[in-house]
C-alpha positions in Angstrom: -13.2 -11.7 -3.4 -15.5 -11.7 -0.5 -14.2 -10.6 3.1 -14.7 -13.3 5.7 -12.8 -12.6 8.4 -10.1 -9.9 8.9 -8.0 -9.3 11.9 -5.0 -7.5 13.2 -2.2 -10.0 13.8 1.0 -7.8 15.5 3.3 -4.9 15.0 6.3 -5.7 13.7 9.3 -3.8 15.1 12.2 -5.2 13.7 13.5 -8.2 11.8 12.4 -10.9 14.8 8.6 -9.7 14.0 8.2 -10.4 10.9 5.9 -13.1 9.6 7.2 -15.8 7.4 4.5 -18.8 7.4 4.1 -19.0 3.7 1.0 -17.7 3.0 0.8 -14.7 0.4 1.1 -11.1 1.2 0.0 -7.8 -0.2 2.0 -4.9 1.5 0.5 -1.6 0.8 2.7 1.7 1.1 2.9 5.4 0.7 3.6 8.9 1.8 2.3 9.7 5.5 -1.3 10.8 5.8 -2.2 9.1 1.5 -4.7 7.2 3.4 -3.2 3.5 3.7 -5.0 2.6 6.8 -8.7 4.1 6.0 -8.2 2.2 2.4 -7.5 -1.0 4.3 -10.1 -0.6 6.5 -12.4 0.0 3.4 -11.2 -2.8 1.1 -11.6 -4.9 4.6 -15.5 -4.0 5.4 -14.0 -2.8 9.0 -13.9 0.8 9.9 -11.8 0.6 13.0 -9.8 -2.2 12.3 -6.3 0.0 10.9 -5.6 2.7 12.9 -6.7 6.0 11.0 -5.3 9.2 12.4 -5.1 12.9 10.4 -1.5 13.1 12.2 1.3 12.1 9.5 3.2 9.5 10.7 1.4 7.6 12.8 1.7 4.5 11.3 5.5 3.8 12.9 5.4 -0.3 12.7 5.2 -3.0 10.5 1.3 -3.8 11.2 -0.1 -7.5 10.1 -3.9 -8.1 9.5 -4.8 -11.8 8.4 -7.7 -11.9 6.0 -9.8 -15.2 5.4 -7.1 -16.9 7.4 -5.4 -17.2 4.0 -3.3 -14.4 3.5 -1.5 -11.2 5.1 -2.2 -7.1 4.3 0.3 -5.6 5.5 0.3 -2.0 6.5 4.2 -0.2 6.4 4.6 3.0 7.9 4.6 6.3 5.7 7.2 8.0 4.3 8.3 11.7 4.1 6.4 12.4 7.2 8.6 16.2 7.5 8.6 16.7 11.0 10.2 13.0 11.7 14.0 13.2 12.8 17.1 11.9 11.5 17.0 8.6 13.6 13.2 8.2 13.4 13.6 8.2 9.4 16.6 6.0 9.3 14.3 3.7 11.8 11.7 3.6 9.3 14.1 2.9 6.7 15.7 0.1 8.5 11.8 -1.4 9.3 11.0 -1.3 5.3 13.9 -2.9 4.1 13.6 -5.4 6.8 10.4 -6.3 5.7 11.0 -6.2 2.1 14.1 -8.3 2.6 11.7 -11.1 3.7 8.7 -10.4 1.8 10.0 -10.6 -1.9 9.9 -11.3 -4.6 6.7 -13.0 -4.0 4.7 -10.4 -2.2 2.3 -8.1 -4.1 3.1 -4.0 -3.3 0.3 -1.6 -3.6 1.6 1.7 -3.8 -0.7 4.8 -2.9 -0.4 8.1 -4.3 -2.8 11.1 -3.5 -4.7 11.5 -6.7 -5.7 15.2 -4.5 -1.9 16.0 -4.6 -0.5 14.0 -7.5 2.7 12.0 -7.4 5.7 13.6 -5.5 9.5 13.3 -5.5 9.0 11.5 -3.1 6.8 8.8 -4.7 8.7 8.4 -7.4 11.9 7.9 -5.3 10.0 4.9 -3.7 8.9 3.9 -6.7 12.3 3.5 -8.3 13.4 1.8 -5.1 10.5 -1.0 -5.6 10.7 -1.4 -9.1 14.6 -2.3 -8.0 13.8 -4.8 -5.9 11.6 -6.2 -8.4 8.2 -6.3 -6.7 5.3 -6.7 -8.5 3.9 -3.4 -8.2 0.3 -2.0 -8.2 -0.4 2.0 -8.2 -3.6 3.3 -6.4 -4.6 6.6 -6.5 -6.5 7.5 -3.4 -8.7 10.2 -2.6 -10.3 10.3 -6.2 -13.7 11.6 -4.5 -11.8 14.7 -4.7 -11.3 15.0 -8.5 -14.1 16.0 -10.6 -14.7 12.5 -12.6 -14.1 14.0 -15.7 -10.1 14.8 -14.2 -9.2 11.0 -13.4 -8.1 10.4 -17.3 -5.7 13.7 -16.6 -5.1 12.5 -13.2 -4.2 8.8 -13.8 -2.0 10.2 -16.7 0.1 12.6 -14.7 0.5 10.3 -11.9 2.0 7.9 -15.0 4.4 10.6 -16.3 5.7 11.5 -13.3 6.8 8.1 -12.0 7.4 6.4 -15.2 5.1 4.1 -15.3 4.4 2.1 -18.8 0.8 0.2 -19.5 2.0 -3.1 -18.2 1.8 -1.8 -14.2 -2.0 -1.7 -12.9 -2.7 2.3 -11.7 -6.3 2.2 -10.2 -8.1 5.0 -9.1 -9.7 4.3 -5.4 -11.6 6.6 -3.0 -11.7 5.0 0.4 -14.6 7.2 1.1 -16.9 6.7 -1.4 -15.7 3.0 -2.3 -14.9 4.2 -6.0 -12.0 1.6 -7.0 -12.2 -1.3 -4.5 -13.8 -3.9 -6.9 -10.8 -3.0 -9.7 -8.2 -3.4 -6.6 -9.3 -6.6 -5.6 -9.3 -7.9 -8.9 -5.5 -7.2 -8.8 -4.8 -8.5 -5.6 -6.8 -12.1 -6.7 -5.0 -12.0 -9.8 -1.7 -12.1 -7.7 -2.5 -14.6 -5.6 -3.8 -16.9 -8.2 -0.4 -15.8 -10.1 1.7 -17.3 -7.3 -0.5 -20.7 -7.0 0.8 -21.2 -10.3 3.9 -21.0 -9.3 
């Protein structure tokens, strides 16, 4: 799919910000600091466009980009950033399940796990919670430019185990540095949309 124009919408804050026009979404999520916004900006040809920061955490808000005027990327803030408190985590709680509330069943979720770290407890706890909320779920393993290429077979199968993920769910391995990935990952995200104009 070929990247016309892409451009931050708003943050979203709470349940009054959220978008609901209609037009498809792909909502991409992860631990703090995976590397949502650098993949964004990579799968969007715009450097700046997503925030990047090395701070975990950054990410606090609900962030809309519109893309070819057709659909939404959305950017949700990171989870299991440590040094967050009590009431920033249940804010960030309250801000996902807002969203998801709104933005399901029909919105596509691509969920990032460092392919440097491998998939945490964490991960699979928010993988659980998708699969119950019955999103159609896409994993990307970031950061695949560091793995030797000969450790992505190991890599992709660990990440597998460890969340229990069968065949039928997509796991792509993506490197928002070297660009490694992005063809296979839009390929999933027009298969989605073309999936819900069937529908």
């Amino acid at each position: 799919m070929k990247v016309l124009t892409a451009e931050f919408f708003r943050s979203a804050h709470g349940s009054g910000d959220y978008v609901r026009d209609g037009r498809p979404e792909v909502a991409f999520v992860g631990r703090s600091n995976v590397g949502k916004s650098s993949l964004l900006n990579r799968l969007l040809g715009q450097k700046g466009l997503a925030r990047t920061s090395s701070t975990p955490g950054r990410t606090q808000a609900v962030n809309y980009f519109l893309v070819n005027r057709r659909f939404w990327f959305v950017d949700l803030p990171g989870y299991g950033y440590a040094k967050a408190g009590k009431e920033a985590r249940r804010e960030w709680a309250g801000r996902v399940e807002g969203y998801f509330a709104q933005a399901l069943p029909g919105a596509l979720v691509v969920m990032l796990v460092d392919g440097h770290v491998g998939a945490t407890p964490l991960d699979v706890q928010a993988y659980q919670y998708l699969s119950g909320l019955g999103a159609e779920i896409v994993v990307a393993v970031t950061k695949i430019d560091k793995v030797t290429r000969g450790r992505w077979t190991a890599v992709a199968r660990e990440v597998r185990k460890t969340l229990g993920v069968d065949d039928s769910i997509p796991l792509i391995p993506v490197s928002a540095r070297s660009g490694e990935g992005m063809k296979d990952l839009w390929g999933a995200v027009s298969a989605h949309f073309e999936r819900a104009q069937e529908n």
